[in-house]
Every structure is written in C-alpha cells, then in structure tokens.
N, C-alpha and C positions, 0 to 999 in steps of 0.2 A: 793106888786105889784098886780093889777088887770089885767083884757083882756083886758082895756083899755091902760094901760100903756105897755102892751103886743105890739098892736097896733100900739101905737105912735111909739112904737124898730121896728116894720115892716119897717111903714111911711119911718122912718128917713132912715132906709139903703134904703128903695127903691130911696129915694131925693138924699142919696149921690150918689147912683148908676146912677141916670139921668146926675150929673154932670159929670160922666166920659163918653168919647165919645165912643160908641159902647156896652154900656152897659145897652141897652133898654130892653132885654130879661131875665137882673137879676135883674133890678128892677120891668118889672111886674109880675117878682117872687113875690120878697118882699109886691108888693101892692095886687094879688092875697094871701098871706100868712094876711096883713092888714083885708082883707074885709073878712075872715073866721075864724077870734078870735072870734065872737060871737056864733059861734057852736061847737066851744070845748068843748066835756062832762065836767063837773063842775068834776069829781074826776079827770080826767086827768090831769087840771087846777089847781087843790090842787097838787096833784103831783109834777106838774113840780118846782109851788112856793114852798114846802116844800125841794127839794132839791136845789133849786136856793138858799132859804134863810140858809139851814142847812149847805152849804157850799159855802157859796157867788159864785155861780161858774158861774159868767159872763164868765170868759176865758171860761168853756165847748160853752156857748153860743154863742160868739166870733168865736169860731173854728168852729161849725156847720154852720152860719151866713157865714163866709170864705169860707164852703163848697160851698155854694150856687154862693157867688161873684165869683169865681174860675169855676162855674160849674161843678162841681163835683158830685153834687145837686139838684134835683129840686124838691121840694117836691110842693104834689100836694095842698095842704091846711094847715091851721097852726093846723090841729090834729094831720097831721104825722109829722109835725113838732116837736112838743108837746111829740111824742110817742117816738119816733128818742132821743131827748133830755131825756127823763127819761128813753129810755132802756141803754141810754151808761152812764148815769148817776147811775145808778145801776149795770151796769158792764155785763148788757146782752146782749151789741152792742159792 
C-alpha cells in the first residue's frame, strides 16, 4: 500500500459519506484527510504500512475510520491520522 492507495481509502469513505444524507461534515473530513497523504513524513508512512501489513489490521483502521463517521473524531490531516493509527497500534493509545 502506498499514500496513494492511502488516498483512494480517504476518497472512498468520503463518497460513501456524501451518499448518506447529513453527512457533509464527515466526508470533508475524509477529503480533507485525501488531500494531505502527500505530506505524511515517509517514516510515519512506513510505520503505519509496517503494521497494517504485519498484522493485516484493516479492522484497527475500520474502527478509527468509524471514529470519524460517528464523530468522535476529526483529525485535522492524514498525519494525525497516521500517528492516531500507530500509537494505538503499538498500544500507546
């Protein structure tokens, strides 16, 4: 997985989030979250894929992803996203 496929995972939950009605404020999360994968420091980016892939853990991603549809969430750009997803990923969230 690259920051591009990274990306496309923003795009897409931002698209599903437009289909549902009142849902404009968490999908320009998700497109806010799209348009700042290309400034993710490259270790952070290692990071995240090294544990996404060492333990396929879509579900952690899924649940964080949740947080945001939910509002729970609104991270301001996909670094704290990024950061969010490997400190609880490591067990320091």
């Amino acid at each position: 997985m690259s920051n591009e496929i990274l990306r496309f995972q923003f795009e897409g939950a931002a698209e599903r989030a437009r289909k549902k009605a009142g849902n404009d404020d968490v999908a320009a999360c998700f497109d806010g979250l799209a348009a700042t994968v290309h400034a993710v420091p490259e270790p952070l980016l290692d990071a995240y894929l090294e544990f996404f892939e060492d333990c396929g853990d879509s579900e952690r991603d899924g649940e964080l992803m949740d947080e945001i549809r939910f509002r729970l969430w609104s991270p301001a750009n996909a670094t704290e996203y990024l950061q969010r997803y490997v400190a609880v990923a490591s067990g320091l969230d």
